[in-house]
Gaussian input, Z-matrix of N, CA and C with variables (Angstrom, degrees):
# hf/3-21g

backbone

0 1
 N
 C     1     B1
 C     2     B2     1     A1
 N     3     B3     2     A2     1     D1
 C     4     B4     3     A3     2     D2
 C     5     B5     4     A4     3     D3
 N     6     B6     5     A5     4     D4
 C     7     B7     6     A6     5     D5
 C     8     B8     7     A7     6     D6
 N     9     B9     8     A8     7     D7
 C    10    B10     9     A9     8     D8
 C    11    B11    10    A10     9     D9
 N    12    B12    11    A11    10    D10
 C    13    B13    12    A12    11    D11
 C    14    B14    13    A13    12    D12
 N    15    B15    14    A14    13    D13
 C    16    B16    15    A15    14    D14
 C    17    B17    16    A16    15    D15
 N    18    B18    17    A17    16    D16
 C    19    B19    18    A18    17    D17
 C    20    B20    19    A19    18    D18
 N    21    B21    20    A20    19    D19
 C    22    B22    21    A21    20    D20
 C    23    B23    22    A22    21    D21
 N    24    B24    23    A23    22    D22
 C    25    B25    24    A24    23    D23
 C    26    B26    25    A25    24    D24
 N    27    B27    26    A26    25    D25
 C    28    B28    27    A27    26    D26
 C    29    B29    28    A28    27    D27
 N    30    B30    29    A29    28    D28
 C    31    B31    30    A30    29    D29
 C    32    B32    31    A31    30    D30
 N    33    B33    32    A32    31    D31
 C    34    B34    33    A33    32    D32
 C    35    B35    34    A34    33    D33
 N    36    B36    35    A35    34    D34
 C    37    B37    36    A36    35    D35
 C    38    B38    37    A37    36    D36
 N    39    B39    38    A38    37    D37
 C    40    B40    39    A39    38    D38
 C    41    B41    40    A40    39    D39
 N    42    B42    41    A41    40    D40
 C    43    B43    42    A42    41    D41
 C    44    B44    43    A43    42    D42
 N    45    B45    44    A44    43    D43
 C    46    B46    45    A45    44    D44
 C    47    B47    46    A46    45    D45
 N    48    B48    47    A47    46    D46
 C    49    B49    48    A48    47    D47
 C    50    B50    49    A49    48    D48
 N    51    B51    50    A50    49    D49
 C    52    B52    51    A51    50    D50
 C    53    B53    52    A52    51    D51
 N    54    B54    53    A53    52    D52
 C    55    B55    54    A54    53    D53
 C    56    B56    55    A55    54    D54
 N    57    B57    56    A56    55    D55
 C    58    B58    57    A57    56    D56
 C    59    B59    58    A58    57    D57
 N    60    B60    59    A59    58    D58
 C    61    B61    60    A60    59    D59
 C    62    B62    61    A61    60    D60
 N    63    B63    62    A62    61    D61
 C    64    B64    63    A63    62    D62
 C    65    B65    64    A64    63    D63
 N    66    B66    65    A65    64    D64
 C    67    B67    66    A66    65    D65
 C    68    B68    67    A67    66    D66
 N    69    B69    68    A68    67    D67
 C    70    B70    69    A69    68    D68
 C    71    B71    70    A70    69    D69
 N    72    B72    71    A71    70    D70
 C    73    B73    72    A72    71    D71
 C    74    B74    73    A73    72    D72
 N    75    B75    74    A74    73    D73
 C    76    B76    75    A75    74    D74
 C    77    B77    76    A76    75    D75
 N    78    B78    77    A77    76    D76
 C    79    B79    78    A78    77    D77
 C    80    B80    79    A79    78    D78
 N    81    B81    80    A80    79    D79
 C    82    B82    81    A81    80    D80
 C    83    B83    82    A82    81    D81
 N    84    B84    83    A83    82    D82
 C    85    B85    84    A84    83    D83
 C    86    B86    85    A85    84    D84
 N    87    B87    86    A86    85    D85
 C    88    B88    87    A87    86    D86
 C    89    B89    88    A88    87    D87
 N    90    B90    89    A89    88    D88
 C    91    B91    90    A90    89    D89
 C    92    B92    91    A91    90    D90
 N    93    B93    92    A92    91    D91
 C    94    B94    93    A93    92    D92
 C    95    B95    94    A94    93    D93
 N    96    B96    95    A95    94    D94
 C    97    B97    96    A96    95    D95
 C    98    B98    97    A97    96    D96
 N    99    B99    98    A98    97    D97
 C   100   B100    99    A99    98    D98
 C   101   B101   100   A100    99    D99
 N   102   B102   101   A101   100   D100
 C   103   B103   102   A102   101   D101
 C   104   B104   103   A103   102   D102
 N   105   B105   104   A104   103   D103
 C   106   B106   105   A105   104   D104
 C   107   B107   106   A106   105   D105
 N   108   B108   107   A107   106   D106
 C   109   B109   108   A108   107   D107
 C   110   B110   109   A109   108   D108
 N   111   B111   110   A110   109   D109
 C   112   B112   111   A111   110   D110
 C   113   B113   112   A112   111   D111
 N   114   B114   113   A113   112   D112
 C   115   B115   114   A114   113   D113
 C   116   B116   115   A115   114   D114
 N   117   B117   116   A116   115   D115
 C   118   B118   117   A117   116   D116
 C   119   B119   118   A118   117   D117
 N   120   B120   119   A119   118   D118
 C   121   B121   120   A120   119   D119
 C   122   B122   121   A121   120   D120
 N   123   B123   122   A122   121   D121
 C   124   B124   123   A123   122   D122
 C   125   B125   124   A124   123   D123
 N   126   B126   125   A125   124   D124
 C   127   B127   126   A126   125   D125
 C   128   B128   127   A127   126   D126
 N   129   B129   128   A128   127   D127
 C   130   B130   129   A129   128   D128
 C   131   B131   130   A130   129   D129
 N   132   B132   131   A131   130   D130
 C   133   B133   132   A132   131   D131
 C   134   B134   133   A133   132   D132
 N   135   B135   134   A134   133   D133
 C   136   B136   135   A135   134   D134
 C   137   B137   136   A136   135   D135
 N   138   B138   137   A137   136   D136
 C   139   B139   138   A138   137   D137
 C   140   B140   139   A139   138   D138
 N   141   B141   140   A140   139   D139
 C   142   B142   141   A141   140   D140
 C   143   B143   142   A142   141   D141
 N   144   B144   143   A143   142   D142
 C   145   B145   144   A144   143   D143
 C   146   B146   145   A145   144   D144
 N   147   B147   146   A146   145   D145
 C   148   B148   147   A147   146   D146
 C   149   B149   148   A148   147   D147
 N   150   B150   149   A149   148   D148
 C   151   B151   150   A150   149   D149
 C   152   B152   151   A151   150   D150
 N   153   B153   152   A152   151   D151
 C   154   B154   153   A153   152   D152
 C   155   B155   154   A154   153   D153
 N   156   B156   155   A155   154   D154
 C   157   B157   156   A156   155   D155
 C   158   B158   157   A157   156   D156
 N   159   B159   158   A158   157   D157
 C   160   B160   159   A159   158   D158
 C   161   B161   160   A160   159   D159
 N   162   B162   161   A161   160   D160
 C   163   B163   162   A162   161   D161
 C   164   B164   163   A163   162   D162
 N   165   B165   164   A164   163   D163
 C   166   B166   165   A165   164   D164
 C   167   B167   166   A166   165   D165
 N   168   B168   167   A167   166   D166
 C   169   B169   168   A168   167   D167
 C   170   B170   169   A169   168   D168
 N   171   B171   170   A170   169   D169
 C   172   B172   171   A171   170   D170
 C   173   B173   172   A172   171   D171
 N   174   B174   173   A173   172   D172
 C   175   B175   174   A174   173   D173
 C   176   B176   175   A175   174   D174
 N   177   B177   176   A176   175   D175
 C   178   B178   177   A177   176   D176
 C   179   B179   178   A178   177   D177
 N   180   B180   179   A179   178   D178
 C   181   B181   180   A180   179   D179
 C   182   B182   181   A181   180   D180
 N   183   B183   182   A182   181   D181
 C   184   B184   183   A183   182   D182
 C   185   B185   184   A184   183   D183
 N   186   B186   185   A185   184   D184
 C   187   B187   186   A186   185   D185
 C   188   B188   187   A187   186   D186
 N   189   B189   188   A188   187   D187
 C   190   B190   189   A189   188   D188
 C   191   B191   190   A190   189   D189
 N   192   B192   191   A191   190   D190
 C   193   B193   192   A192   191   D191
 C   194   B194   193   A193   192   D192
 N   195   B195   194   A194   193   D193
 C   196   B196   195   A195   194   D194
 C   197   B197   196   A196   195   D195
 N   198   B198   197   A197   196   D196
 C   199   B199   198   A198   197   D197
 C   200   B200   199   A199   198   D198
 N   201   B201   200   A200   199   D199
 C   202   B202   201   A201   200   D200
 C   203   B203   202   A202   201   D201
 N   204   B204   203   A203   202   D202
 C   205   B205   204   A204   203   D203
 C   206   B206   205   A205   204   D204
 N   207   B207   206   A206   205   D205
 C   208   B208   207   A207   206   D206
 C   209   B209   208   A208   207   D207
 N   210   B210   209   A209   208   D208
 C   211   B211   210   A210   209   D209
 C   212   B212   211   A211   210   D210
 N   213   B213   212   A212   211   D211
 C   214   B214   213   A213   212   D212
 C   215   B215   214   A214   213   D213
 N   216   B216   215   A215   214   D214
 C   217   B217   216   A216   215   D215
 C   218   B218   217   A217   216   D216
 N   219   B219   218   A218   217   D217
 C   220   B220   219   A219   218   D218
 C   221   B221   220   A220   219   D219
 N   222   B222   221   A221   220   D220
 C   223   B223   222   A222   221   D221
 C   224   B224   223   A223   222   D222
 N   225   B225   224   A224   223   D223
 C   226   B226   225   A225   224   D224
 C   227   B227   226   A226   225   D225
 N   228   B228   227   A227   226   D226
 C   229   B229   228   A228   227   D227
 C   230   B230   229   A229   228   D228
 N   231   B231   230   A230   229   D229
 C   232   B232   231   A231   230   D230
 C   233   B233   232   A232   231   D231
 N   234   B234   233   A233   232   D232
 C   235   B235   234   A234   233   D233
 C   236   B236   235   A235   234   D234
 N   237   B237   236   A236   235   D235
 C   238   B238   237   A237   236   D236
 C   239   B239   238   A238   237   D237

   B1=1.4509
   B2=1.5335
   B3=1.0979
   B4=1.1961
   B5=2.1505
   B6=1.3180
   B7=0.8251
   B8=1.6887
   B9=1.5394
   B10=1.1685
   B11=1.4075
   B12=1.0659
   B13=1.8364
   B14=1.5266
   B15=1.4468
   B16=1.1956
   B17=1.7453
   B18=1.6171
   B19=1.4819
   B20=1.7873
   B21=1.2981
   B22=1.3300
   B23=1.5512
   B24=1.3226
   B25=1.9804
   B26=0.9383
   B27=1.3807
   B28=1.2847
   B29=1.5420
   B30=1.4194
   B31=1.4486
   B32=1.4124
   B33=1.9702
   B34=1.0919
   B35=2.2348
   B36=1.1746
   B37=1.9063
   B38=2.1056
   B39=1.0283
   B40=1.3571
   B41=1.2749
   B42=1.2573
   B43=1.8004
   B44=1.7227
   B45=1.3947
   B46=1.4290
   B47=1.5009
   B48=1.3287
   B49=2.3165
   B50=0.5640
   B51=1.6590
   B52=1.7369
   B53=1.6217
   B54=0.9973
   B55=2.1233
   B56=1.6815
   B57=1.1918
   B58=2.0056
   B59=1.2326
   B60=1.5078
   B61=1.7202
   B62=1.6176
   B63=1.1970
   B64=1.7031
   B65=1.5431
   B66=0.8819
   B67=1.5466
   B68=1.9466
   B69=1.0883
   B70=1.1859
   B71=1.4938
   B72=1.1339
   B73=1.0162
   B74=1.5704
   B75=1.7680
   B76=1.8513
   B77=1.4554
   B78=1.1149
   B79=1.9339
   B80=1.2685
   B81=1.2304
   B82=1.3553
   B83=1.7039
   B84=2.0012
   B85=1.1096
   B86=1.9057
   B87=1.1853
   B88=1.5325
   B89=1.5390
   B90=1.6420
   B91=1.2644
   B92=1.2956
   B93=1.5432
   B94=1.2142
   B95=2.0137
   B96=1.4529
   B97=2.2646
   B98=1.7457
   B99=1.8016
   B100=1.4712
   B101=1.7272
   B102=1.2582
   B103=1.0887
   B104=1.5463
   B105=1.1883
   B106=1.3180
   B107=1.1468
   B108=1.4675
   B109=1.4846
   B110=0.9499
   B111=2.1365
   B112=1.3459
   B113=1.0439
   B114=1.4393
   B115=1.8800
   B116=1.6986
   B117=1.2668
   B118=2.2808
   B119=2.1071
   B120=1.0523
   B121=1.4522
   B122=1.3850
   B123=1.4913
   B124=1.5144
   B125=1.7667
   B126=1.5743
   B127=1.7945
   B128=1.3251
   B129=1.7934
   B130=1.4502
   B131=1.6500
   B132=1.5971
   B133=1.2658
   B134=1.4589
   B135=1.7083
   B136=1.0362
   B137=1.5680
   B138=1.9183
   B139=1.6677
   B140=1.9305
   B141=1.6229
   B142=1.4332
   B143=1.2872
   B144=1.1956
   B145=1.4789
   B146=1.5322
   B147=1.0621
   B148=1.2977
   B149=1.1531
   B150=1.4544
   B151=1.0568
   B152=1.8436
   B153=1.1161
   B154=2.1845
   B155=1.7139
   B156=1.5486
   B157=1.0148
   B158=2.0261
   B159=1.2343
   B160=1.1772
   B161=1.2289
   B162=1.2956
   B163=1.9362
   B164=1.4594
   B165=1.5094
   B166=1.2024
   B167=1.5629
   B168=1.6143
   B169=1.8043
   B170=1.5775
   B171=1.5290
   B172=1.0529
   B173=2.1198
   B174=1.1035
   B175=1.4926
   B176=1.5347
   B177=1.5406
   B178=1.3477
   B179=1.5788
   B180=1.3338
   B181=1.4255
   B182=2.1638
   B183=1.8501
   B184=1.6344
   B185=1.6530
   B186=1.3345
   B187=0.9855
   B188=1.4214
   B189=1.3468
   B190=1.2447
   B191=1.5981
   B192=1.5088
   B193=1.7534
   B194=1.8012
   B195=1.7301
   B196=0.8869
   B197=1.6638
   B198=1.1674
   B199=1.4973
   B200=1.4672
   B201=1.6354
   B202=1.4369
   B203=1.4155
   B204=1.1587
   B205=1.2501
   B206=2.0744
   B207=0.9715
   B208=1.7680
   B209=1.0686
   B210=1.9753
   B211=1.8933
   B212=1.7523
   B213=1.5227
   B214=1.6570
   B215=1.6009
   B216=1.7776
   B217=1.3610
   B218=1.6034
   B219=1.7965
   B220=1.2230
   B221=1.5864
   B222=1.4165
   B223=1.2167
   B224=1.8898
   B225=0.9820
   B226=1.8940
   B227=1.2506
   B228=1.4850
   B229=1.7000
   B230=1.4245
   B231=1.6157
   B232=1.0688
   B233=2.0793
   B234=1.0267
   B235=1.7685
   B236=1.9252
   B237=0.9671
   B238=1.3193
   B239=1.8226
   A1=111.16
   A2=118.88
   A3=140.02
   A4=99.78
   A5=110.67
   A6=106.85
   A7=136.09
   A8=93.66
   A9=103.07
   A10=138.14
   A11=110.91
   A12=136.59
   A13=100.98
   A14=98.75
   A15=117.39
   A16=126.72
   A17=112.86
   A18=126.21
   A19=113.12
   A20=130.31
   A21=108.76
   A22=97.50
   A23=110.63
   A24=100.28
   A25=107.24
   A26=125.93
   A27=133.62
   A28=110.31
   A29=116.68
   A30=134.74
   A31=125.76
   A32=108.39
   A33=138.01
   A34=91.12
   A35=92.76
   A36=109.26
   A37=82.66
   A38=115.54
   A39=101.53
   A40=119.64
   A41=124.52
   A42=144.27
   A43=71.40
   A44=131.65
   A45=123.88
   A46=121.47
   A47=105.30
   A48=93.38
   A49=123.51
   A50=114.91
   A51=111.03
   A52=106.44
   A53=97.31
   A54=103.05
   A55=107.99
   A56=103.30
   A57=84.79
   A58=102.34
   A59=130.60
   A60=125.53
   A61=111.34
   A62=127.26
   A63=117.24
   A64=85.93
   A65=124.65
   A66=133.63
   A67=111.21
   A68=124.32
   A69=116.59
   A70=130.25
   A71=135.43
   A72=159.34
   A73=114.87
   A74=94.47
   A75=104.02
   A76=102.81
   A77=129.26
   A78=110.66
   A79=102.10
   A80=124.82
   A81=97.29
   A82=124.03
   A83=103.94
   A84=100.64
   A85=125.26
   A86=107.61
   A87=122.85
   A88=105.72
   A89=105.33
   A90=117.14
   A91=114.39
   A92=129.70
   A93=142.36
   A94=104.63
   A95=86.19
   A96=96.13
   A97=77.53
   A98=104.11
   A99=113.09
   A100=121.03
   A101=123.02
   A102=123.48
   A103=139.60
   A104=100.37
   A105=93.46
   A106=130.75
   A107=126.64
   A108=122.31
   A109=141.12
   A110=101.07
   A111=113.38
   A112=80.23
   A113=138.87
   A114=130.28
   A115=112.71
   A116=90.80
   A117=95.89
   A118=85.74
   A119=135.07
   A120=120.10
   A121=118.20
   A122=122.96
   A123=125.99
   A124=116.98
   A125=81.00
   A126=73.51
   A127=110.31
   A128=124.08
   A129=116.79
   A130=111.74
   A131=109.22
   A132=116.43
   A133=96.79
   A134=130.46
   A135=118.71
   A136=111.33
   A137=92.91
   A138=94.06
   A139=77.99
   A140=108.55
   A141=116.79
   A142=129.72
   A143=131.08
   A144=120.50
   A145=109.16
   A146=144.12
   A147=154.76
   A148=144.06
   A149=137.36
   A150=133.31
   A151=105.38
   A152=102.88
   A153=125.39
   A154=90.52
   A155=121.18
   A156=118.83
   A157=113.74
   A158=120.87
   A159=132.88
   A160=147.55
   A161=114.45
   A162=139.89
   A163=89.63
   A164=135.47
   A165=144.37
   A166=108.93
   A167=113.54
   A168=109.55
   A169=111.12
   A170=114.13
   A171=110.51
   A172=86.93
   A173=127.71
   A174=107.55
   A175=119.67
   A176=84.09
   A177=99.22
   A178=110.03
   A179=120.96
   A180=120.64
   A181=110.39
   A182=81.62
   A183=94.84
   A184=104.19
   A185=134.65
   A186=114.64
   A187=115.37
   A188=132.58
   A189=166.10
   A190=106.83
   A191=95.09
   A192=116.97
   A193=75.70
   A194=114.39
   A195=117.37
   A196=105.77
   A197=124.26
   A198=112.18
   A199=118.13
   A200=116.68
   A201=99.56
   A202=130.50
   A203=127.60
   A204=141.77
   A205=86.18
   A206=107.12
   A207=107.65
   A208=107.87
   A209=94.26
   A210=80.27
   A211=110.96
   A212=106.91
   A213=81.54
   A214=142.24
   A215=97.36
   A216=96.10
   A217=111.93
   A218=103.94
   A219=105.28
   A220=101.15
   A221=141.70
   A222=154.80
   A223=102.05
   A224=110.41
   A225=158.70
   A226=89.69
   A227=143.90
   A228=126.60
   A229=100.89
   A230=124.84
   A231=130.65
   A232=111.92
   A233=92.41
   A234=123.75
   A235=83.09
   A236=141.57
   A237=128.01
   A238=99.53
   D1=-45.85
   D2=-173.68
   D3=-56.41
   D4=-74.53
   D5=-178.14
   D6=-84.12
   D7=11.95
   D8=142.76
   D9=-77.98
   D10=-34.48
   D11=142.42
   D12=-19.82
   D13=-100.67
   D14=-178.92
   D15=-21.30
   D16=-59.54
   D17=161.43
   D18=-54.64
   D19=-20.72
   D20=-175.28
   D21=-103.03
   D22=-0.45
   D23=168.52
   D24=-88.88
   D25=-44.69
   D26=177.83
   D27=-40.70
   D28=-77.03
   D29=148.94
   D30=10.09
   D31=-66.04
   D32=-146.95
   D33=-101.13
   D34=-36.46
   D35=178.63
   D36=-70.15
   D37=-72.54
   D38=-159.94
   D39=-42.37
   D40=-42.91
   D41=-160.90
   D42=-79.71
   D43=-100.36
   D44=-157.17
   D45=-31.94
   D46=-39.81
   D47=152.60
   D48=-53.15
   D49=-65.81
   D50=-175.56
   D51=-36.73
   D52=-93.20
   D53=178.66
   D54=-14.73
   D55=-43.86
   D56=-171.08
   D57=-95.02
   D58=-36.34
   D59=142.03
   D60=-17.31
   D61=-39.86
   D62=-149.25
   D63=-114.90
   D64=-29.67
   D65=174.47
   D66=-73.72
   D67=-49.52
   D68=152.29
   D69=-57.97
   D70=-14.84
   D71=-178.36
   D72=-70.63
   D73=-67.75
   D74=168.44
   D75=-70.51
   D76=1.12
   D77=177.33
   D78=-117.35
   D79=-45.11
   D80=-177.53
   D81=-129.51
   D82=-18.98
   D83=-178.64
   D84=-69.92
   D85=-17.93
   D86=-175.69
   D87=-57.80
   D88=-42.49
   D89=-170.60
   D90=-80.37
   D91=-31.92
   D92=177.39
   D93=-63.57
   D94=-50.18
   D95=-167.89
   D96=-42.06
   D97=-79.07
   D98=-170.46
   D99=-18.72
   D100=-41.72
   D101=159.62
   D102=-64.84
   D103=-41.81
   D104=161.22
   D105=-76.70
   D106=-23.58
   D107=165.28
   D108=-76.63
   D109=6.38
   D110=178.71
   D111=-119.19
   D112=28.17
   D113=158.33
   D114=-40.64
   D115=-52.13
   D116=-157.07
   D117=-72.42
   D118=-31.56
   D119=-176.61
   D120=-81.63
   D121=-8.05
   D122=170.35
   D123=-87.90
   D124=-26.28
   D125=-177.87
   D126=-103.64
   D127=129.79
   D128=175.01
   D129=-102.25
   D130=135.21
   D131=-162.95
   D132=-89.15
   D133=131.82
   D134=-177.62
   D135=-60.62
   D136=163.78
   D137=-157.12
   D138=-112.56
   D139=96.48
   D140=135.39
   D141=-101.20
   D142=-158.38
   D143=-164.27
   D144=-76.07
   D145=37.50
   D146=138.44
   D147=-83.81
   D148=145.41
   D149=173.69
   D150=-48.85
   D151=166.76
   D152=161.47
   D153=-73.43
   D154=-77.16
   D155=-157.04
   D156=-59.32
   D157=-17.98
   D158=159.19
   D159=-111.16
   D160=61.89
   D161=-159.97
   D162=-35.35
   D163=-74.59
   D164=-143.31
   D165=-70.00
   D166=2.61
   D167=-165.71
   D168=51.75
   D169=-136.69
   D170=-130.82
   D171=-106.28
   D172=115.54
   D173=167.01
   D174=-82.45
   D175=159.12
   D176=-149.76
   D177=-99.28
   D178=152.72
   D179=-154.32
   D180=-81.39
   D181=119.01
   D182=-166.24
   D183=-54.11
   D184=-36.48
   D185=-163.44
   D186=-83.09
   D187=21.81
   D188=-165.72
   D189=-101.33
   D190=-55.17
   D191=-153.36
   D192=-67.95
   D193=-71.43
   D194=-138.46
   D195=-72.01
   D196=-7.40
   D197=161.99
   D198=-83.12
   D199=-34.43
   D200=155.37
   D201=-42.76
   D202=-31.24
   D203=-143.50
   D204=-102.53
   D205=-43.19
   D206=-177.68
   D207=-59.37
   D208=-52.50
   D209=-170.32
   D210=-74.21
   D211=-40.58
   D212=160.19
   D213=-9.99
   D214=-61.55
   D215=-163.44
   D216=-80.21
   D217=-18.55
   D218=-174.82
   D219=-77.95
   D220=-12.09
   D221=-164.68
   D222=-75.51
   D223=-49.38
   D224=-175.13
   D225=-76.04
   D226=-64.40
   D227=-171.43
   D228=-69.54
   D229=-43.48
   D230=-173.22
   D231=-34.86
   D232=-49.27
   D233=-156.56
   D234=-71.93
   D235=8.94
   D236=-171.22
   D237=-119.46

């Protein structure tokens, strides 16, 4: 008895989400998706010497970075 109880609230709780789920949906979520998928056409990326599809230009070569970065630190033990 009991958990027959129990299963038709349960039941009766699920169906009342769904409905305000599907009801939020036609007011405001349709309009929100729509926005974000027209995100990349609202915003203009300034036009410097780079591509749109590549903000950062050209990256720069790591094994470069990382010897700057050695002698840095060996620059930095020096100083002690």
């Amino acid at each position: 008895m009991y958990l027959n109880v129990i299963l038709t609230v349960f039941v009766v709780v699920q169906v009342v989400t769904i409905i305000l789920a599907y009801k939020w949906w036609n007011k405001y979520g349709r309009d929100m998706f729509k926005s974000f998928t027209n995100f990349n056409q609202k915003i203009q990326l300034p036009k410097n010497n780079f591509d749109s599809s590549n903000p950062f230009g050209q990256i720069p070569d790591m094994n470069e970075m990382f010897r700057q970065m050695n002698q840095l630190t060996k620059k930095m033990n020096n100083l002690k």
